[in-house]
N, C-alpha and C positions, 0 to 999 in steps of 0.2 A: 142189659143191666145199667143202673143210673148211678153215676158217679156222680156225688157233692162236690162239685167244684171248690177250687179255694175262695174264702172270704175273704177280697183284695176290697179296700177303698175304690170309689168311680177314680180319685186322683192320687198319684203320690211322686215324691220327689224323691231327686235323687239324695242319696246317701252313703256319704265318706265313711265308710267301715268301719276302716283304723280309727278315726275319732269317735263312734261309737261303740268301739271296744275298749276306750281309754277310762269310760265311763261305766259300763257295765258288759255280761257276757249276755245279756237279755238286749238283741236286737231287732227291734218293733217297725213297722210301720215304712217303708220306702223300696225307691229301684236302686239297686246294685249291681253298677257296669265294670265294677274292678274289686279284686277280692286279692289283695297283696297282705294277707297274713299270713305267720310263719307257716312250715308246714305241718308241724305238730304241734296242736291246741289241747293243752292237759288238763282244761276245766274243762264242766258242762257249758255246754252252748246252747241259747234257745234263741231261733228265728222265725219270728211272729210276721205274717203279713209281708214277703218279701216277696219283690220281684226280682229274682236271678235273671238279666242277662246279656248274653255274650261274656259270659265270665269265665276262670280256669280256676277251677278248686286240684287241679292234679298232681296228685302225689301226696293232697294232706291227708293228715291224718290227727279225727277225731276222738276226744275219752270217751265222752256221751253227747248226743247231740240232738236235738228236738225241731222239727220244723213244722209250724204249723201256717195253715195255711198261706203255701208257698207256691210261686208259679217259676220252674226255670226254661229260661228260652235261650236253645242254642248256645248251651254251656258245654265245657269242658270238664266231667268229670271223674274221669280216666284213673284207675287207681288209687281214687279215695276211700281211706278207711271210713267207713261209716258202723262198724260193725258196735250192736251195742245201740241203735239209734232207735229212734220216733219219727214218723211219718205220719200227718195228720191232716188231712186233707191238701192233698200237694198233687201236681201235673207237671210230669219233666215232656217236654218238648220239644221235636229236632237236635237232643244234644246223643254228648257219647258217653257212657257209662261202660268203657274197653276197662275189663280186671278187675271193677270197684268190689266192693267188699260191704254186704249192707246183711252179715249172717248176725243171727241171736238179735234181730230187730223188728219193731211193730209196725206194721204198715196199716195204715184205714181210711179208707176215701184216698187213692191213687190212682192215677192214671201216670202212665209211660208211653208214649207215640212217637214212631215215624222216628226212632232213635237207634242206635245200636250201642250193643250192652252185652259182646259177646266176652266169654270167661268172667263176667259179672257172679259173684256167689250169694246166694239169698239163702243160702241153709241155715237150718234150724230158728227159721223166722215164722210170724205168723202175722199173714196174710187176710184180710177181709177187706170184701167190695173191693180189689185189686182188677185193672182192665190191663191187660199188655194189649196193643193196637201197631200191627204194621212196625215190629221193631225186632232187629236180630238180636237172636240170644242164643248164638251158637255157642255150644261148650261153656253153657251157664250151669251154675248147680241149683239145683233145690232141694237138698237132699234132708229129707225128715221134716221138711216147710210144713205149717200145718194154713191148710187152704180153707178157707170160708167166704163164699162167693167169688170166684178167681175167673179170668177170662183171658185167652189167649185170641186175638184175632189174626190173621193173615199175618203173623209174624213165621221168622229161620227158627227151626228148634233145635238142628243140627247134632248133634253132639251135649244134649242137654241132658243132664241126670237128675231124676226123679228120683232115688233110690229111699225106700221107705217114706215116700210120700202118695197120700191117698189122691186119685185123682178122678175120686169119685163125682161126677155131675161136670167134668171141665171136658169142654168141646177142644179137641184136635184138629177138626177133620179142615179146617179153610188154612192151617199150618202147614208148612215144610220143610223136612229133615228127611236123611238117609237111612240114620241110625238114634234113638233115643234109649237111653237106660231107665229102668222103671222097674219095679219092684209089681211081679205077676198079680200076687195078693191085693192089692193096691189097686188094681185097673175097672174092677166092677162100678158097673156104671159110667163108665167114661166114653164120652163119642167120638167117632172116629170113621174117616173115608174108609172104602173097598179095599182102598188099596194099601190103606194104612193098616187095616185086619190084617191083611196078606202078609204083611210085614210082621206083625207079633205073631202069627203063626208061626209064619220060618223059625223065626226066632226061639219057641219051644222045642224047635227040631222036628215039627208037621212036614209034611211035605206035600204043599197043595197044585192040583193038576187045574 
């Protein structure tokens, strides 16, 4: 599946945050290596065309927040409230998303790689052209997510809850976990290793020889 990259300029400079918040909550156009705003921002927020990174958004917490085409690299974003957000052509990369909170939000054209993003809650959000690639999401929720084009690659799904989310046409089988919560009704069509069968049999109480 082809994900839209974000629309970044060839160049951009850097940009002092706080003094482009002094001016408005619409911030355009630049890289952002330090992110020293309070931890609760009680407007809307939009970030057009940003390069996040090595930065620490943790602990904030957003009202509403828009990001469009955004690239973060090897950020910090650990228990941000994001819930309530917009996602619009964005690539998080190499960072941490441990606890963040991104439920009752639009995601389109994303990609997440090579990051971990465990107890991360995406419930009741809806998801299109969405790629997960090579990133943990142990003990992540998704619970009621509505999925349209979704892909999971070679990522942890550990302890991940699916519960009343359809997960129809999304490939498992290059994934790893022990145990997954999923709502039975839900699973048609969905692909899946030998051995990952074996595992939702048990799981109805089969008992396969």
């Amino acid at each position: 599946m082809k994900i839209a990259p974000p629309k970044l300029p060839s160049s951009l400079t850097d940009l002092n945050i706080k003094e482009a918040f002094l001016e408005d909550n619409y911030v355009s156009g630049g890289i952002v290596t330090s992110f020293d705003l309070d931890e609760v921002l009680e407007d809307k927020v939009i970030f057009d065309q940003i390069h996040f990174q090595h930065i620490s958004m943790e602990g904030t917490q957003f009202h509403q927040v828009e990001f469009i085409d955004c690239l973060f690299e090897k950020c910090d974003l650990s228990n941000v409230d994001f819930g309530d957000a917009v996602f619009h052509r964005v690539e998080i990369r190499n960072s941490k998303l441990l606890g963040s909170n991104i439920s009752q939000s639009r995601l389109t054209e994303v990609k997440i790689e090579d990051s971990v993003a465990n107890y991360t809650s995406i419930s009741f959000s809806k998801l299109k052209k969405v790629a997960f690639n090579r990133t943990t999401l142990n003990r992540a929720d998704f619970i009621e997510a509505s999925f349209d084009k979704v892909s999971f690659e070679k990522c942890e799904l550990d302890g991940a809850n699916f519960t009343e989310t359809s997960l129809e046409n999304i490939d498992l089988s290059s994934n790893t976990y022990e145990q997954l919560t999923v709502s039975m009704e839900k699973l048609a069509d969905c692909t899946v290793s030998t051995e990952q069968a074996i595992g939702f049999a048990k799981s109805l109480g089969l008992i396969v020889k």
